[in-house]
N, C-alpha and C positions, 0 to 999 in steps of 0.2 A: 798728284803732287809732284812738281819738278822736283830737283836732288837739293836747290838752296832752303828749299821747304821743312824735308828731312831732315836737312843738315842743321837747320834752326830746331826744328824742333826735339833734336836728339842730344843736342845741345840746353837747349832749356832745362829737358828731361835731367840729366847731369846734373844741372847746377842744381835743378831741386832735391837729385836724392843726397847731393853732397851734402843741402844744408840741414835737409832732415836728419841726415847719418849725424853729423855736427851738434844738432838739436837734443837727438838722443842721446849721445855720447854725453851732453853735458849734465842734463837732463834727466838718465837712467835713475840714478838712485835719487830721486824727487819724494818719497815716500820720508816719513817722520825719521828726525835726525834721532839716534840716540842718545838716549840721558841717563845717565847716573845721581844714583839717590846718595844722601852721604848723613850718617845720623851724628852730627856733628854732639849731643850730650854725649853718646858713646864715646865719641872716641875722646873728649874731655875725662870724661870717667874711670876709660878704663887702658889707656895708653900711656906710660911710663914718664912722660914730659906732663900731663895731663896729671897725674896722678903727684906727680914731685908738686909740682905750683900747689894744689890743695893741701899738702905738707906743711909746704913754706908757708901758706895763708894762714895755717893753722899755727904754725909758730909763732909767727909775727903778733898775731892776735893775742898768743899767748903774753908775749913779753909786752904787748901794750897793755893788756889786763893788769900783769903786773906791776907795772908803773903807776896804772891807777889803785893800785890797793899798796906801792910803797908811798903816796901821794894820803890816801886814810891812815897812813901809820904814822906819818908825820903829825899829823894834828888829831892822833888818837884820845889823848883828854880832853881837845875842845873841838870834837865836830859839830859842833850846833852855833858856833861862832857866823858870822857872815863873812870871817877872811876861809875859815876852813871850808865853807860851803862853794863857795867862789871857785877855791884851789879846785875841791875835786869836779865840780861843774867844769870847769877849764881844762881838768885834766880827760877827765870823758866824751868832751867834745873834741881833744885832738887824739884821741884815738879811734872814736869813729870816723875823724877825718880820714885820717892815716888808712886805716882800716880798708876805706871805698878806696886811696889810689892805690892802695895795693892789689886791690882786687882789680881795679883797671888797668894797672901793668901788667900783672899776670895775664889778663884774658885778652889783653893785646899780643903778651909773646905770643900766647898757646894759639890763639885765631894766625900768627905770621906764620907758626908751626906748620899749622893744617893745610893753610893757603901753599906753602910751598910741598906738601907733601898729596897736596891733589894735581899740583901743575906738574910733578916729577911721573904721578900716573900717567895724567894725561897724552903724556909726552909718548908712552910706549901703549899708550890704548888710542889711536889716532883716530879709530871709529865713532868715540866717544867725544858728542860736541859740546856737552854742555854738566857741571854737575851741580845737583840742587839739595838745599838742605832737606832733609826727611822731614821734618816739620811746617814746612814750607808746601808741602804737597797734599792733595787729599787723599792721597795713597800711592804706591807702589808695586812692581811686582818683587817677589824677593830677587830674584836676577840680576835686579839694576839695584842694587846696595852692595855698595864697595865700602861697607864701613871696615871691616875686617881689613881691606885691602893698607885702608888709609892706617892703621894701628900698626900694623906693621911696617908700612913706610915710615912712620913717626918713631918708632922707635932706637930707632938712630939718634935720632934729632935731642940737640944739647941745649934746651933752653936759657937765656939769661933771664937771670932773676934781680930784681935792686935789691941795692943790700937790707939787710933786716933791720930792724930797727935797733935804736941800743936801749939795753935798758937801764935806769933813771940812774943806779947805785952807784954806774958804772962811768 
């Protein structure tokens, strides 16, 4: 082999370990990205924002209850009328109206709650690509559940709530 022979060839050699080296570099951690498990009932359950809204839901409920039993005490001597039957049909049906959007507002905050209190982990666990509800999975290793992680992050967090409802008397 003359020296232009070499010189090509040593040359080639180069450009292939360069892009191999490039290949690997990019390529090294090619193995399963990690995931985090996240038991989203927990942390509804048992996390301070989590736990206020089931309060609230519970109050709320309360005072529509009683709207419907100030709604029977109105027409205490003639509940078997068709206006009094009406009334409390009418009154029981917007309270389990009321009822489901309250529940929908609340599990709208509590789910915004979570949502920003997984992206503020994620933010300082950079290894972590992806996180999946615990329900969602056919299993876990305990390792990858950051539900604790996330209660703790959440409880900071200041839910808004709509306002209560009023009650009828009032």
């Amino acid at each position: 082999m003359d020296n232009k022979s070499w010189i090509a060839t040593f040359a080639s050699a180069a450009v292939f370990l360069s892009a191999g080296y490039f290949v690997f570099r990019k390529y090294r951690n090619w193995k399963r990205p990690p995931v985090a498990v996240l038991d989203v009932e927990a942390v509804v359950a048992r996390s301070l924002p989590g736990r206020a809204a089931a309060q609230y839901l519970r109050t709320a409920k309360n005072i529509l209850q009683r709207n419907i039993e100030e709604v029977k005490r109105q027409y205490e001597d003639r509940e078997d009328t068709p206006e009094a039957i009406k009334a409390v049909n009418q009154a029981e049906a917007f309270a389990q109206q009321q009822s489901l959007i309250y529940q929908r507002k609340l599990d709208e905050e509590i789910q915004k709650n979570i949502v920003q209190a997984v992206r503020v982990w994620l933010a300082s666990h950079k290894n972590v690509t992806a996180v999946v509800p615990a329900d969602k999975t056919l299993g876990y290793a305990a390792a990858s559940d950051i539900t604790e992680d996330i209660i703790s992050e959440i409880r900071g967090y200041k839910p808004s709530f709509p306002p209560m409802p009023r009650p009828r008397s009032a």
